[in-house]
N, C-alpha and C positions, 0 to 999 in steps of 0.2 A: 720118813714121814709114816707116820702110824694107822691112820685113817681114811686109806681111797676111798670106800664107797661111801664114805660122809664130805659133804663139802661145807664148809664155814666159813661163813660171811655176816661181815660185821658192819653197823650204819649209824651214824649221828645224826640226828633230826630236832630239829624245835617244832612247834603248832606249824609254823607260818609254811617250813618246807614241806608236810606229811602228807601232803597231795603227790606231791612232787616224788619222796619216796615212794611210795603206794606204787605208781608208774614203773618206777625204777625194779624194785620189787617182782613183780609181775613177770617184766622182762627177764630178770635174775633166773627166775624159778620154771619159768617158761619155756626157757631155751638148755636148761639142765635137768632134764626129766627124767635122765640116763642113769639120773644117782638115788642110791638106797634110801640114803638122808640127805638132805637140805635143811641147816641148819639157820636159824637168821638172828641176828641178834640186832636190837635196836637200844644204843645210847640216846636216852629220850628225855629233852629240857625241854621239861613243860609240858608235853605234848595233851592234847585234851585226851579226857577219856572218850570221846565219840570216834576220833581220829583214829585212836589204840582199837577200836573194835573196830574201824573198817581194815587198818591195816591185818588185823589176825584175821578179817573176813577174804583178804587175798590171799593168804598161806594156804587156810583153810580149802581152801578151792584145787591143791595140790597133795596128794595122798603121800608125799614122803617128808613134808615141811614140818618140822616145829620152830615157832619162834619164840625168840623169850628178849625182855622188855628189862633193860638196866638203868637207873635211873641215875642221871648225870649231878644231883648234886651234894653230894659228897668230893667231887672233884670239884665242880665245879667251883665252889667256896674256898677250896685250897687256892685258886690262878689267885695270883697278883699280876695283871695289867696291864699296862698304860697304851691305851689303844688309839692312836688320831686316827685311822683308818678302820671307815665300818665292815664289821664281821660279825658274824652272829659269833659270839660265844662258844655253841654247839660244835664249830670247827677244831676245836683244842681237841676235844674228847678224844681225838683217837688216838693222842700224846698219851693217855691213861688204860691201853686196851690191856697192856701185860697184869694190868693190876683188876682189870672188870672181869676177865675173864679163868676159870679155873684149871689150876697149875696141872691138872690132867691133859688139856689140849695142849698142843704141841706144835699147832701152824693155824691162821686162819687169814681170809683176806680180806683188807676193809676196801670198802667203796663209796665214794658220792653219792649224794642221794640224788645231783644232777646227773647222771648216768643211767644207762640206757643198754642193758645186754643184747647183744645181736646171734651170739654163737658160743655153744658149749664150751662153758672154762676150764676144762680136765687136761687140756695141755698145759694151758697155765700154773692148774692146784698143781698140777704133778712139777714142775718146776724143780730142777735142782740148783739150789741158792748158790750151790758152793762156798759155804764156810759163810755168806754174807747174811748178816741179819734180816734185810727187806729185798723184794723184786720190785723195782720200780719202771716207769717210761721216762725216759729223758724228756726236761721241758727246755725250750729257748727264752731267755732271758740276758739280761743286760748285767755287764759285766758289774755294774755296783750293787745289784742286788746278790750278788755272789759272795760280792766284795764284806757287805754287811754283814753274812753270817758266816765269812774266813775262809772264804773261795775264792781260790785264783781264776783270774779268765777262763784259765785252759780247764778248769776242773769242770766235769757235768752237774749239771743240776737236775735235780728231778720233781717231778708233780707229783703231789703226796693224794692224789685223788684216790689212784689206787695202789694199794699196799698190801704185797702176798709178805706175809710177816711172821719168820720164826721166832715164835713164842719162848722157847726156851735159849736162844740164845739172848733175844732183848732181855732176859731174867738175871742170866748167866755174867754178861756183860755190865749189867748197873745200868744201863741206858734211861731207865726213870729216871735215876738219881744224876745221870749226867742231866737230862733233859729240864729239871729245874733248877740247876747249877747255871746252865745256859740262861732258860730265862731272866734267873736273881741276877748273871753279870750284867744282862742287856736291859735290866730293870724295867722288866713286863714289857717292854719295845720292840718289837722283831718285824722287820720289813718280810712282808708274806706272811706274816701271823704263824699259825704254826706247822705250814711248808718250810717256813726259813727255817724254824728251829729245828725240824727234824734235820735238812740240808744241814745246817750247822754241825751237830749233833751224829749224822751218820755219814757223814766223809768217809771214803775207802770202803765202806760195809756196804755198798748198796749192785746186788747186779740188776742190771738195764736189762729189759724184757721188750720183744716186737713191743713197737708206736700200737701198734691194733689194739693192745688190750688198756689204754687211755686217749683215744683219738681225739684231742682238744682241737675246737674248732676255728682255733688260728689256721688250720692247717686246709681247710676248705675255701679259706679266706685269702689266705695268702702263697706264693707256691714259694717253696722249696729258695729260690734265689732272694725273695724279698724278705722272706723268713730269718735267712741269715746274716741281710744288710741292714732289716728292722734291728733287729738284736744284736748287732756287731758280736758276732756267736762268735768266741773263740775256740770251743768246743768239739772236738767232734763226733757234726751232729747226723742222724740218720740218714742214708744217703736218698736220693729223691726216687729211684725206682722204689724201694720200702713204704716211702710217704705216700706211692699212688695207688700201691699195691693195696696198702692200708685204707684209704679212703674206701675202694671199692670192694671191700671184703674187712670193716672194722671187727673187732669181736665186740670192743666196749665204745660206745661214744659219750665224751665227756665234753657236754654241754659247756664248756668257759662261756662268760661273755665276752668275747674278744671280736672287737669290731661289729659287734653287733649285739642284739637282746636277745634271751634266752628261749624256747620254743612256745614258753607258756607265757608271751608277752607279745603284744600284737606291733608287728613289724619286723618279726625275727627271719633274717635272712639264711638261716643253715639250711642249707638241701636236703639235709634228713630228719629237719624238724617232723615229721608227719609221724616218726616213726616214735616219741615221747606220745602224740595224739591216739596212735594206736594201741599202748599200754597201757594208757590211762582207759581206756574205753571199755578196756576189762575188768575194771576195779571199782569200787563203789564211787568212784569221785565220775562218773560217766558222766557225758555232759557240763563238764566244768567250762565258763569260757573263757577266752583269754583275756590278761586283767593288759592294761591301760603301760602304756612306755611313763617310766615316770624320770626315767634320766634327762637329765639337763640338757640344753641345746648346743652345750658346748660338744659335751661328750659323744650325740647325738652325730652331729657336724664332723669329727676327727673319725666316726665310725664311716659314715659315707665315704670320707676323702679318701679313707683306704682300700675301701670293698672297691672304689672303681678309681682309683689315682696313685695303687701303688706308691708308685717313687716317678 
Protein backbone atom coordinates (compact mmCIF):
# COMPACT_ATOMS: atom_id res chain seq x y z
CA UNK A 1 0.00 0.00 0.00
CA UNK A 2 1.17 3.37 -1.08
CA UNK A 3 -0.40 5.72 1.35
CA UNK A 4 -0.12 5.43 5.30
CA UNK A 5 -0.36 8.73 6.38
CA UNK A 6 -3.55 9.28 4.03
CA UNK A 7 -6.63 7.29 5.05
CA UNK A 8 -9.58 6.93 2.40
CA UNK A 9 -12.86 6.56 3.11
CA UNK A 10 -15.71 6.31 0.97
CA UNK A 11 -19.75 6.76 1.66
CA UNK A 12 -23.16 6.59 -0.36
CA UNK A 13 -25.82 8.68 0.94
CA UNK A 14 -29.33 9.97 -0.60
CA UNK A 15 -31.22 13.50 1.30
CA UNK A 16 -33.09 11.11 3.54
CA UNK A 17 -29.68 9.39 5.06
CA UNK A 18 -27.29 12.78 5.37
CA UNK A 19 -28.09 13.49 8.86
CA UNK A 20 -27.32 10.11 9.61
CA UNK A 21 -23.98 10.30 7.56
CA UNK A 22 -22.97 13.74 9.12
CA UNK A 23 -22.98 11.42 12.65
CA UNK A 24 -21.17 8.87 11.15
CA UNK A 25 -18.62 11.20 9.74
CA UNK A 26 -17.76 13.06 12.78
CA UNK A 27 -17.12 9.73 14.45
CA UNK A 28 -14.81 8.75 11.27
CA UNK A 29 -12.66 11.77 11.67
CA UNK A 30 -12.88 12.17 15.31
CA UNK A 31 -11.46 9.09 16.42
CA UNK A 32 -8.48 9.37 13.45
CA UNK A 33 -6.84 12.42 14.12
CA UNK A 34 -3.41 10.67 14.16
CA UNK A 35 -3.53 10.89 10.19
CA UNK A 36 -1.77 13.62 7.93
CA UNK A 37 -4.89 13.33 5.68
CA UNK A 38 -8.32 12.18 5.89
CA UNK A 39 -9.73 11.87 2.89
CA UNK A 40 -13.68 11.41 2.48
CA UNK A 41 -15.53 10.85 -0.35
CA UNK A 42 -19.37 11.03 -0.61
CA UNK A 43 -21.33 9.09 -3.48
CA UNK A 44 -24.36 11.47 -3.40
CA UNK A 45 -28.16 10.77 -5.02
CA UNK A 46 -29.65 13.70 -4.58
CA UNK A 47 -28.47 14.97 -1.67
CA UNK A 48 -29.70 18.77 -1.07
CA UNK A 49 -27.33 21.32 -1.36
CA UNK A 50 -28.05 22.60 2.40
CA UNK A 51 -27.10 18.92 3.38
CA UNK A 52 -23.72 19.12 1.23
CA UNK A 53 -22.80 22.22 3.17
CA UNK A 54 -23.44 20.99 6.57
CA UNK A 55 -21.66 17.85 5.74
CA UNK A 56 -18.35 19.86 4.38
CA UNK A 57 -19.24 22.08 7.70
CA UNK A 58 -18.04 18.79 9.66
CA UNK A 59 -14.72 18.05 7.71
CA UNK A 60 -14.20 21.52 7.97
CA UNK A 61 -14.03 21.31 11.78
CA UNK A 62 -10.98 18.94 11.27
CA UNK A 63 -7.46 20.54 9.99
CA UNK A 64 -6.34 17.29 8.04
CA UNK A 65 -10.00 16.46 6.15
CA UNK A 66 -10.78 17.14 2.50
CA UNK A 67 -13.88 15.81 1.12
CA UNK A 68 -15.00 15.61 -2.29
CA UNK A 69 -18.58 15.10 -3.47
CA UNK A 70 -19.16 12.32 -6.48
CA UNK A 71 -22.37 12.28 -7.93
CA UNK A 72 -24.24 8.94 -8.30
CA UNK A 73 -25.98 9.45 -11.53
CA UNK A 74 -24.20 8.31 -14.10
CA UNK A 75 -24.26 5.05 -12.48
CA UNK A 76 -27.04 5.18 -11.35
CA UNK A 77 -28.95 5.23 -14.78
CA UNK A 78 -26.74 2.46 -15.93
CA UNK A 79 -28.60 -0.28 -12.80
CA UNK A 80 -31.35 -2.38 -14.38
CA UNK A 81 -33.39 -3.53 -11.48
CA UNK A 82 -36.08 -5.39 -10.36
CA UNK A 83 -36.35 -4.61 -6.79
CA UNK A 84 -39.54 -6.26 -4.58
CA UNK A 85 -37.51 -5.46 -1.60
CA UNK A 86 -37.17 -1.68 -0.44
CA UNK A 87 -33.56 -0.29 -0.69
CA UNK A 88 -32.59 2.97 -1.38
CA UNK A 89 -30.99 2.89 -4.67
CA UNK A 90 -27.91 4.68 -3.16
CA UNK A 91 -26.81 1.08 -1.77
CA UNK A 92 -25.55 -0.27 -5.32
CA UNK A 93 -23.11 2.70 -5.41
CA UNK A 94 -20.35 1.20 -3.86
CA UNK A 95 -20.63 -1.87 -6.84
CA UNK A 96 -19.13 1.38 -8.93
CA UNK A 97 -16.28 2.67 -6.45
CA UNK A 98 -13.26 1.20 -8.80
CA UNK A 99 -14.69 3.37 -11.50
CA UNK A 100 -15.66 6.76 -9.26
CA UNK A 101 -12.52 6.94 -7.90
CA UNK A 102 -8.95 7.78 -9.68
CA UNK A 103 -6.65 5.02 -11.07
CA UNK A 104 -3.95 6.80 -8.79
CA UNK A 105 -5.35 5.43 -5.44
CA UNK A 106 -4.66 2.07 -4.83
CA UNK A 107 -6.81 1.01 -1.44
CA UNK A 108 -9.61 2.74 0.18
CA UNK A 109 -12.37 1.71 2.66
CA UNK A 110 -16.02 2.18 2.23
CA UNK A 111 -18.43 2.41 4.95
CA UNK A 112 -22.24 2.73 6.02
CA UNK A 113 -23.49 5.73 6.68
CA UNK A 114 -25.40 3.81 9.51
CA UNK A 115 -22.06 3.37 11.23
CA UNK A 116 -20.54 4.88 14.09
CA UNK A 117 -16.40 4.93 14.59
CA UNK A 118 -15.44 4.08 17.96
CA UNK A 119 -11.51 3.68 17.63
CA UNK A 120 -8.51 4.41 15.36
CA UNK A 121 -8.66 2.45 11.91
CA UNK A 122 -4.78 2.24 11.27
CA UNK A 123 -4.80 -1.27 12.07
CA UNK A 124 -7.45 -2.00 9.82
CA UNK A 125 -6.12 0.49 6.69
CA UNK A 126 -2.86 -1.14 7.36
CA UNK A 127 -4.50 -4.62 6.71
CA UNK A 128 -2.59 -7.09 4.54
CA UNK A 129 -5.44 -8.52 2.24
CA UNK A 130 -3.14 -11.26 1.11
CA UNK A 131 -3.72 -11.49 -2.50
CA UNK A 132 -7.60 -10.84 -1.70
CA UNK A 133 -9.50 -8.12 -3.23
CA UNK A 134 -11.85 -6.95 -0.25
CA UNK A 135 -11.41 -7.28 3.99
CA UNK A 136 -14.55 -8.02 5.12
CA UNK A 137 -16.61 -9.15 8.71
CA UNK A 138 -18.30 -12.35 8.44
CA UNK A 139 -22.22 -11.96 8.62
CA UNK A 140 -24.73 -14.90 9.71
CA UNK A 141 -27.18 -15.74 7.41
CA UNK A 142 -29.53 -18.46 6.36
CA UNK A 143 -28.31 -20.96 4.22
CA UNK A 144 -30.80 -19.94 1.09
CA UNK A 145 -29.59 -16.57 1.02
CA UNK A 146 -26.11 -18.07 0.28
CA UNK A 147 -27.74 -20.40 -1.73
CA UNK A 148 -29.18 -17.37 -4.13
CA UNK A 149 -26.10 -15.99 -4.97
CA UNK A 150 -23.92 -19.66 -5.32
CA UNK A 151 -22.90 -20.32 -1.89
CA UNK A 152 -22.74 -23.43 -0.33
CA UNK A 153 -23.80 -23.52 3.48
CA UNK A 154 -20.39 -24.05 4.46
CA UNK A 155 -19.12 -20.95 2.54
CA UNK A 156 -18.93 -17.55 4.68
CA UNK A 157 -20.67 -14.83 3.88
CA UNK A 158 -20.04 -11.40 4.57
CA UNK A 159 -21.54 -7.72 5.34
CA UNK A 160 -20.72 -5.48 2.55
CA UNK A 161 -21.20 -2.46 5.33
CA UNK A 162 -17.67 -2.18 5.44
CA UNK A 163 -15.24 -2.89 2.75
CA UNK A 164 -11.26 -2.14 2.91
CA UNK A 165 -10.87 -2.66 -0.94
CA UNK A 166 -7.90 -2.99 -3.15
CA UNK A 167 -8.41 -0.85 -5.93
CA UNK A 168 -6.09 -2.14 -8.21
CA UNK A 169 -6.74 -5.59 -8.06
CA UNK A 170 -10.84 -5.02 -8.28
CA UNK A 171 -9.28 -3.25 -11.85
CA UNK A 172 -6.99 -6.00 -12.47
CA UNK A 173 -9.47 -8.74 -12.08
CA UNK A 174 -12.67 -7.36 -14.36
CA UNK A 175 -14.74 -7.40 -11.11
CA UNK A 176 -16.97 -4.53 -12.62
CA UNK A 177 -17.48 -6.36 -15.55
CA UNK A 178 -18.18 -9.52 -13.55
CA UNK A 179 -20.50 -7.58 -11.21
CA UNK A 180 -23.08 -6.63 -14.08
CA UNK A 181 -22.59 -10.04 -15.79
CA UNK A 182 -24.04 -11.14 -12.41
CA UNK A 183 -26.66 -8.79 -12.07
CA UNK A 184 -27.86 -9.20 -16.19
CA UNK A 185 -27.87 -13.35 -15.19
CA UNK A 186 -30.20 -12.56 -12.00
CA UNK A 187 -32.02 -10.03 -14.17
CA UNK A 188 -31.71 -6.89 -11.67
CA UNK A 189 -32.94 -9.48 -8.75
CA UNK A 190 -30.49 -10.34 -6.08
CA UNK A 191 -31.74 -11.36 -2.54
CA UNK A 192 -29.54 -8.72 -0.32
CA UNK A 193 -29.48 -6.27 -3.07
CA UNK A 194 -26.01 -5.43 -3.65
CA UNK A 195 -24.34 -7.59 -0.49
CA UNK A 196 -25.63 -10.66 -2.49
CA UNK A 197 -24.07 -9.57 -5.50
CA UNK A 198 -20.82 -8.59 -4.21
CA UNK A 199 -21.06 -12.23 -2.08
CA UNK A 200 -21.92 -13.62 -5.44
CA UNK A 201 -19.33 -12.13 -7.17
CA UNK A 202 -16.34 -12.37 -4.72
CA UNK A 203 -16.26 -15.87 -3.42
CA UNK A 204 -12.71 -17.00 -2.54
CA UNK A 205 -11.26 -13.10 -2.72
CA UNK A 206 -12.51 -11.84 0.37
CA UNK A 207 -10.33 -12.07 3.91
CA UNK A 208 -12.37 -11.86 7.07
CA UNK A 209 -11.21 -9.11 9.45
CA UNK A 210 -11.93 -8.88 13.61
CA UNK A 211 -16.23 -8.77 14.02
CA UNK A 212 -15.04 -5.20 15.66
CA UNK A 213 -14.51 -3.41 12.70
CA UNK A 214 -18.65 -4.18 11.54
CA UNK A 215 -20.40 -4.84 14.95
CA UNK A 216 -24.08 -5.57 13.58
CA UNK A 217 -26.41 -5.44 16.22
CA UNK A 218 -27.78 -8.89 15.90
CA UNK A 219 -25.05 -9.42 18.10
CA UNK A 220 -26.05 -7.34 21.26
CA UNK A 221 -29.33 -8.84 20.67
CA UNK A 222 -28.69 -12.05 20.35
CA UNK A 223 -25.71 -14.38 21.97
CA UNK A 224 -23.37 -16.31 20.23
CA UNK A 225 -25.76 -19.84 20.66
CA UNK A 226 -29.10 -18.39 19.33
CA UNK A 227 -27.12 -16.55 16.59
CA UNK A 228 -26.17 -19.73 15.27
CA UNK A 229 -29.55 -21.81 15.75
CA UNK A 230 -31.40 -18.49 14.34
CA UNK A 231 -29.37 -18.88 11.13
CA UNK A 232 -28.71 -22.65 11.03
CA UNK A 233 -25.03 -21.16 10.44
CA UNK A 234 -23.10 -23.64 8.63
CA UNK A 235 -20.22 -21.62 8.54
CA UNK A 236 -17.65 -21.19 10.62
CA UNK A 237 -18.53 -18.54 12.60
CA UNK A 238 -16.48 -16.15 15.07
CA UNK A 239 -15.94 -17.91 18.02
CA UNK A 240 -18.08 -16.31 21.16
CA UNK A 241 -15.01 -15.12 23.35
CA UNK A 242 -14.28 -12.70 19.99
CA UNK A 243 -18.12 -11.80 19.93
CA UNK A 244 -17.72 -10.33 23.56
CA UNK A 245 -14.61 -9.10 23.30
CA UNK A 246 -15.93 -7.22 20.34
CA UNK A 247 -19.13 -5.97 21.99
CA UNK A 248 -17.17 -4.25 24.77
CA UNK A 249 -14.13 -2.77 22.86
CA UNK A 250 -16.26 -2.41 19.05
CA UNK A 251 -13.96 -0.13 16.71
CA UNK A 252 -17.04 0.17 14.18
CA UNK A 253 -20.65 -0.32 15.10
CA UNK A 254 -23.02 -0.99 12.46
CA UNK A 255 -26.37 -0.01 13.34
CA UNK A 256 -28.55 -3.17 11.21
CA UNK A 257 -32.08 -3.18 12.05
CA UNK A 258 -32.09 -6.42 13.50
CA UNK A 259 -34.57 -6.98 15.98
CA UNK A 260 -35.00 -3.91 16.64
CA UNK A 261 -35.23 0.07 15.13
CA UNK A 262 -32.28 2.00 14.31
CA UNK A 263 -30.93 4.63 17.03
CA UNK A 264 -32.47 7.61 15.42
CA UNK A 265 -36.01 6.13 15.73
CA UNK A 266 -37.82 6.10 18.88
CA UNK A 267 -37.84 2.87 20.59
CA UNK A 268 -34.56 1.50 19.61
CA UNK A 269 -33.15 -0.96 21.85
CA UNK A 270 -29.12 -0.94 21.11
CA UNK A 271 -27.20 -0.27 24.38
CA UNK A 272 -24.95 1.91 22.47
CA UNK A 273 -27.49 3.92 20.73
CA UNK A 274 -26.36 7.11 22.80
CA UNK A 275 -23.14 6.86 21.19
CA UNK A 276 -24.86 7.89 17.20
CA UNK A 277 -26.66 10.81 19.79
CA UNK A 278 -23.38 11.98 20.65
CA UNK A 279 -21.91 12.43 17.10
CA UNK A 280 -24.69 13.84 15.89
CA UNK A 281 -24.43 16.52 18.68
CA UNK A 282 -21.40 17.76 17.07
CA UNK A 283 -22.51 18.27 13.67
CA UNK A 284 -24.87 20.84 12.39
CA UNK A 285 -27.86 18.45 12.65
CA UNK A 286 -27.59 19.16 16.83
CA UNK A 287 -30.74 18.88 18.10
CA UNK A 288 -32.43 16.52 15.68
CA UNK A 289 -35.25 14.53 17.27
CA UNK A 290 -36.05 11.10 16.89
CA UNK A 291 -38.50 10.50 14.16
CA UNK A 292 -41.67 8.20 14.86
CA UNK A 293 -41.42 3.82 14.54
CA UNK A 294 -43.16 3.51 11.39
CA UNK A 295 -42.69 -0.31 10.90
CA UNK A 296 -45.62 -2.43 10.99
CA UNK A 297 -46.98 -4.32 13.97
CA UNK A 298 -46.14 -7.40 12.63
CA UNK A 299 -42.55 -6.74 12.32
CA UNK A 300 -42.63 -4.81 15.53
CA UNK A 301 -44.02 -8.10 17.33
CA UNK A 302 -41.31 -10.71 15.80
CA UNK A 303 -38.76 -7.89 17.15
CA UNK A 304 -39.88 -8.15 20.93
CA UNK A 305 -40.40 -11.95 20.77
CA UNK A 306 -36.71 -12.13 20.07
CA UNK A 307 -35.11 -9.45 22.28
CA UNK A 308 -36.81 -11.30 25.24
CA UNK A 309 -37.93 -14.98 23.82
CA UNK A 310 -35.00 -16.10 22.13
CA UNK A 311 -35.94 -19.67 21.25
Amino acid sequence: MKSNNTLRVIYSSDDNYARHLGASVYSLLDCNRGYEQVVVYIIENNISRDNKEKLTAVADGFDNTQICFISFDKWRDSLKLDMPWHISVSAYARLFVSEMIDLSIDRILYLDCDMIVTSSLKELWETDLSGCIVGAVQDAVPDSIKSAVGLDSTDKYFNSGMLLIDLDKWRSENIQGKITDFLNEKNGRVIHHDQGVLNGVLKDKVKFVPLKYDLMTVHYILDFKHINKYFDNHAQFYGEEEIETAKKEPAILHYTPSFTCRPWVKGCKHPLKDLYWQALSNTPWKGAKEEKNTAKFKSRLVDFRYRNFPF
